[in-house]
N, C-alpha and C positions, 0 to 999 in steps of 0.2 A: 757576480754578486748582485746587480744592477736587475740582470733577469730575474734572478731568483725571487728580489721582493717585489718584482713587479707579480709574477707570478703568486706569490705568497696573497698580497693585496686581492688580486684576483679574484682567487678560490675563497679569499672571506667574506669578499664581495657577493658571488654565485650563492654561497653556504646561507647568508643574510636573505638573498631575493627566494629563495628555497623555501626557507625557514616563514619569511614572510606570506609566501604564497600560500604554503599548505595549511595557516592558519584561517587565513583569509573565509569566510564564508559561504559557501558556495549554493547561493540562496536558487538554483533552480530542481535541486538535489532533494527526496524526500527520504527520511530512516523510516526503515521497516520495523511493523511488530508484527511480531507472531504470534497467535493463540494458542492456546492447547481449549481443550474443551472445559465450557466452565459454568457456572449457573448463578444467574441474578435472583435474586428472594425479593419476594414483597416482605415490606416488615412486619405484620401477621404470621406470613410463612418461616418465616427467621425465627419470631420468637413460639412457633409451632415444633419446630426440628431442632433448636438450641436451647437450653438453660434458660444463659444470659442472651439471646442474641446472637450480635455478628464483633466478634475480634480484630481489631484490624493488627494482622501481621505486617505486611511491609507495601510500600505505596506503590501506585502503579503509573506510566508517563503521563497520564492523563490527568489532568489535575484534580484535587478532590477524591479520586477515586483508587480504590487500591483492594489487595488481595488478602481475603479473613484467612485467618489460624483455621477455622474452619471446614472441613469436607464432608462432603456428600456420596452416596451410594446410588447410583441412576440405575434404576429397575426397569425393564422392556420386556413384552411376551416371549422375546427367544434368548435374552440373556441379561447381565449387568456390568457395569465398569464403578468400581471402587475408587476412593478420594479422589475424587472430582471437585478442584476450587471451585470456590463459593467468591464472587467479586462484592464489592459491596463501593457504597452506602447499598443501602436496600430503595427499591423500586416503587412504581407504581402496583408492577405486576411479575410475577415468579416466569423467568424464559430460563431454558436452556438450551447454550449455544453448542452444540455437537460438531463431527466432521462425517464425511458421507461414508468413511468405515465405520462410526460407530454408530451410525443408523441401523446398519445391516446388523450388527453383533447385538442391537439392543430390540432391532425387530420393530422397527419404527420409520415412518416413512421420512421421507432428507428434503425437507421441503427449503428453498435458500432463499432467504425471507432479510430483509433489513432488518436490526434493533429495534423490538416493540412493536413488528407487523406478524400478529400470531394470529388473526382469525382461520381458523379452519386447520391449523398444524396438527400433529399425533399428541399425544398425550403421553405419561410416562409416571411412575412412581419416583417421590426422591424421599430417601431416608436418611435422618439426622441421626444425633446421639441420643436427642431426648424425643422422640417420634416420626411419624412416616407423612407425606403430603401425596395425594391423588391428584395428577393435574391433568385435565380434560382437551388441554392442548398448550402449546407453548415450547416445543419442539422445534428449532431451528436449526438449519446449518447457513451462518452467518453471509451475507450477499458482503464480498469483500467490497473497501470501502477507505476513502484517506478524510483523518479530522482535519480540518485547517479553520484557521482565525478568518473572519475578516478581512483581514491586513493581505492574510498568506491569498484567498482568492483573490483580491484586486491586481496581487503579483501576479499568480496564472493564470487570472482573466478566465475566471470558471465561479457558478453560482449555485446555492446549497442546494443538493439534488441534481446536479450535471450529471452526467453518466461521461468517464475520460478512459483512455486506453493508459497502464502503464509499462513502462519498459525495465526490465531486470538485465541489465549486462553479464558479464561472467561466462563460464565452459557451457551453463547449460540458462542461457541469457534466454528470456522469452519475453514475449508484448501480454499483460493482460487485460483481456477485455473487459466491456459491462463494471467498471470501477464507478460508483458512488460517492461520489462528494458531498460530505457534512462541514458546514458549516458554522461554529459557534465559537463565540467571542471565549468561551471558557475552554476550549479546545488547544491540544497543543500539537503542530505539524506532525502528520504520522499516516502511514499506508498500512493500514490493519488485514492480512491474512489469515489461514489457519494452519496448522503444521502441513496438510498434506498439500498447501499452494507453494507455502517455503519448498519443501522438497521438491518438488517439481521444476520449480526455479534455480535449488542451489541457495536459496538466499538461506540469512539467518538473522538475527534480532539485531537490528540496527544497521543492517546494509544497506546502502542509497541505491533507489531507484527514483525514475524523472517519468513525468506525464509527456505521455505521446503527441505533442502540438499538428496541426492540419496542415503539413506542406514547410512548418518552418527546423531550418536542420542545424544542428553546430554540432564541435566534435566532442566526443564521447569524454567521461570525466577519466582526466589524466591524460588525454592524448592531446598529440596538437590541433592549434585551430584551424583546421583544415576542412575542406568540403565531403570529408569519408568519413563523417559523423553519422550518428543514426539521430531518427527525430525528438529531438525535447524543448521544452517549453522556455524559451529565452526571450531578454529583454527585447532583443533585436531582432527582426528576420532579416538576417544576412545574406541570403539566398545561396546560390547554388551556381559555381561557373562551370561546372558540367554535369548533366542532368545522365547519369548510366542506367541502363534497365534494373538492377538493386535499388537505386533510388526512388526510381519511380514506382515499384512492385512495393516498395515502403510507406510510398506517400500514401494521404489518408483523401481529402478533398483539392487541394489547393499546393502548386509547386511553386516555388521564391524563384528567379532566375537573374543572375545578376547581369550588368551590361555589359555586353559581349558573349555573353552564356552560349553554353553548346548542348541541344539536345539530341543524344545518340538514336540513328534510325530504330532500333529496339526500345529505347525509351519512348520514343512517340508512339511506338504500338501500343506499348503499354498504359501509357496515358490518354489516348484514345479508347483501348477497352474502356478501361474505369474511369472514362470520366474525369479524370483530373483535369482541375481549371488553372491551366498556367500564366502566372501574374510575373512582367517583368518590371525589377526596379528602379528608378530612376535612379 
């Protein structure tokens, strides 16, 4: 009887640290969003293609901003794609954000340009309910990109305009590169792709992926704290009591090694090619 509630005790002990854990915030974790293709209106071009303007349907993670009742007809010299959201508030100036299929289907060049860098882009027809707009350029397929606060980069130690690697775990886990970091106090933490990056990845709207940090490693979200983690951005560089040629073929600049640490004759080669600069911790 004696065991039993000890055991009893136990497990609602366990069940408690469980429960407390997985609430817990896992502040080096960023939620994915995904695009679909969609088109920003200056408010001229809004109240050109609509009645009233722009409706707003239902809001979108970003603050402030959110997705019209609204769609649009994107016309290109080889073809079109029908109801295409309209985002709103309305802009300075009319973009539309594309993906590099619907470049080809609309016969327009995929040029992958940041939010608001549209000099020199293709051009395209969009048609409303209540008229058509000619636009001379403003064709983009969006340069992927994570919003964060202020706050969120002094955490990752990254500044508006960084370019960072991120990492997607899962069956078809991958690192992407050339990532964009925006910074604004009105921003809310978020890794912005567009459907055909999700697919490639496996991810899907709201999956956690982590910035790729330069040599500092811990373990992967949900496993143990062990040194068979892949790279992401933490409080700590904890470093590495054995440095294996995975490791090192992972590193970016700089490998953590803790005291005592072992680096495998295959990992030195590797770390030799590239350059990595290995720092031992005291």
């Amino acid at each position: 009887m004696e065991q039993d509630l000890i055991k009893s005790i136990a497990a609602r002990v366990a069940a408690e640290l469980m429960r407390t854990n997985s609430s817990a915030p896992r502040r080096h974790l960023i939620p994915t969003g995904v695009s679909n293709r969609h088109v920003h209106l200056s408010e001229v071009h809004a109240n050109m293609l609509f009645t009233n303007g722009l409706t707003k349907y239902r809001d979108l993670s970003q603050p402030g901003q959110f997705v019209a009742a609204e769609t649009v007809i994107l016309a290109g010299p080889k073809g079109s794609i029908e109801r295409v959201r309209v985002l709103g508030p309305a802009r300075g100036q009319t973009q539309a954000e594309i993906s590099v299929s619907d470049a080809y289907k609309l016969g327009v060049s995929a040029d992958i340009r940041e939010s608001g860098d549209i000099q020199g882009t293709s051009g395209l027809t969009i048609i409303g309910s209540n008229g058509s707009v000619q636009l001379d350029g403003g064709v983009i397929v969006a340069k992927r990109h994570i919003h964060m606060t202020p706050e969120d980069a002094a955490f990752f130690q990254v500044q508006d305009g960084d370019i960072v690697q991120v990492r997607a775990a899962g069956e078809r886990g991958l690192i992407f590169d050339q990532v964009a970091v925006r910074v604004n106090k009105n921003y809310a933490l978020e890794f912005h792709i567009d459907f055909e990056e999700a697919n490639a990845a496996g991810l899907k709207q709201g999956d956690l992926v982590s910035i790729v940090d330069r040599g500092v490693y811990c373990a992967a979200p949900g496993a143990d704290d062990t040194d068979s983690g892949y790279p992401i951005r933490n409080e700590s560089k904890k470093g590495l009591t054995l440095v294996t040629e995975e490791a090192a073929k992972n590193a970016l600049d700089n490998l953590y090694i803790k005291p005592g640490g072992i680096i495998t004759p295959l990992a030195r080669d590797i770390i030799k090619e590239k350059g990595i600069k290995v720092i031992y911790l005291k």
